[in-house]
N, C-alpha and C positions, 0 to 999 in steps of 0.2 A: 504494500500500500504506500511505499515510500513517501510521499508529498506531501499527504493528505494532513491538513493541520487539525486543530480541534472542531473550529469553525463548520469546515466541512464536516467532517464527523458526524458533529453533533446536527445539520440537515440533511445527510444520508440516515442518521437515525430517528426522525419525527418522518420524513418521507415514506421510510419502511413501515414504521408505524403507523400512520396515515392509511397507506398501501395494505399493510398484511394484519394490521388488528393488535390488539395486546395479548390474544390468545395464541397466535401463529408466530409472533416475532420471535422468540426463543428458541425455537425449533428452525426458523429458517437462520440463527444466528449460529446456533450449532452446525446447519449444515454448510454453511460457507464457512465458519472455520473447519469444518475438516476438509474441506474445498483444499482452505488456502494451505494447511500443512502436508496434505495428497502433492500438491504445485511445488511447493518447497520441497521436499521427500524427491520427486523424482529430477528438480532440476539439480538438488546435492547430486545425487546419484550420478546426471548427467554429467555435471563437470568433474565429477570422479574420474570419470571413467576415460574424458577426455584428457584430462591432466596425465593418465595411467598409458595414453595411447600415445602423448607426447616425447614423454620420456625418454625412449632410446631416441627418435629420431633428435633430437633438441641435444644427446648427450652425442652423438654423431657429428653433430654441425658445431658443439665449440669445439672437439674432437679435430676436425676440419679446420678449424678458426687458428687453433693453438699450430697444427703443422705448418699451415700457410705464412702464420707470424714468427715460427721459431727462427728462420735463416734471419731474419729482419733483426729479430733481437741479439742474433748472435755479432752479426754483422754488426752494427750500433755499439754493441758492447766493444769490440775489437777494434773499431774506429773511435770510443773514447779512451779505449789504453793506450793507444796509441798515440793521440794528442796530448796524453799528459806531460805536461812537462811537471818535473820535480823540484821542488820549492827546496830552496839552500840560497847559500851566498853568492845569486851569482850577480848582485849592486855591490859600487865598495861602499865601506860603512861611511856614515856622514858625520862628519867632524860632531864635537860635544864641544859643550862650553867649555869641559877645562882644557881645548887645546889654546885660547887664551884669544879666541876669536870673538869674542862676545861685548865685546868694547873695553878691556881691561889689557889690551894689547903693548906692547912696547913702542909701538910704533909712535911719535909724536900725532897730536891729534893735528887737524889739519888747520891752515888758517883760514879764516873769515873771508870771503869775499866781500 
């Protein structure tokens, strides 16, 4: 019944009423719920049986999927070891203050223009 808010509901049930009596409504309530869980009951059933029929062929195609992608991945992987290059020393290191660069120098400071 998905949608169906209270609103409606409740004029689906004065309509019935209306329509089948206060003696009959009960009996036609009973028989549409077992309507509705007969509908439920066989559509479980149904997508059982379809989910059950999927199975291998669905386990076949990423079966499929993974051969197709493995050279791809291997390839990838072998083309990023191979771009790696190795992190070491290979900048020379950059002067520190205490090589006496840092304005505490010997050097005379300069004159004023």
């Amino acid at each position: 019944m998905g949608n169906l808010g209270s609103g409606e509901l409740l004029v689906i049930f004065f309509v019935a009423l209306l329509v089948l009596g206060p003696n009959k409504l009960p009996d036609a309530a009973r028989q549409v719920g077992r309507a509705v869980n007969e509908i439920r009951r066989v559509s479980g059933g149904f997508q059982r049986e379809m989910r059950e029929a999927m199975q291998e062929p669905m386990r076949a195609a990423e079966q499929a999927k993974a051969d197709l992608l493995d050279p791809f991945n291997q390839a990838a992987s072998t083309a990023a070891a191979a771009t790696t290059i190795p992190l070491g020393d290979t900048d020379p290191p950059l002067p520190s203050a205490a090589d006496g660069r840092n304005g505490d120098s010997d050097d005379p400071p300069a004159p004023d223009a």
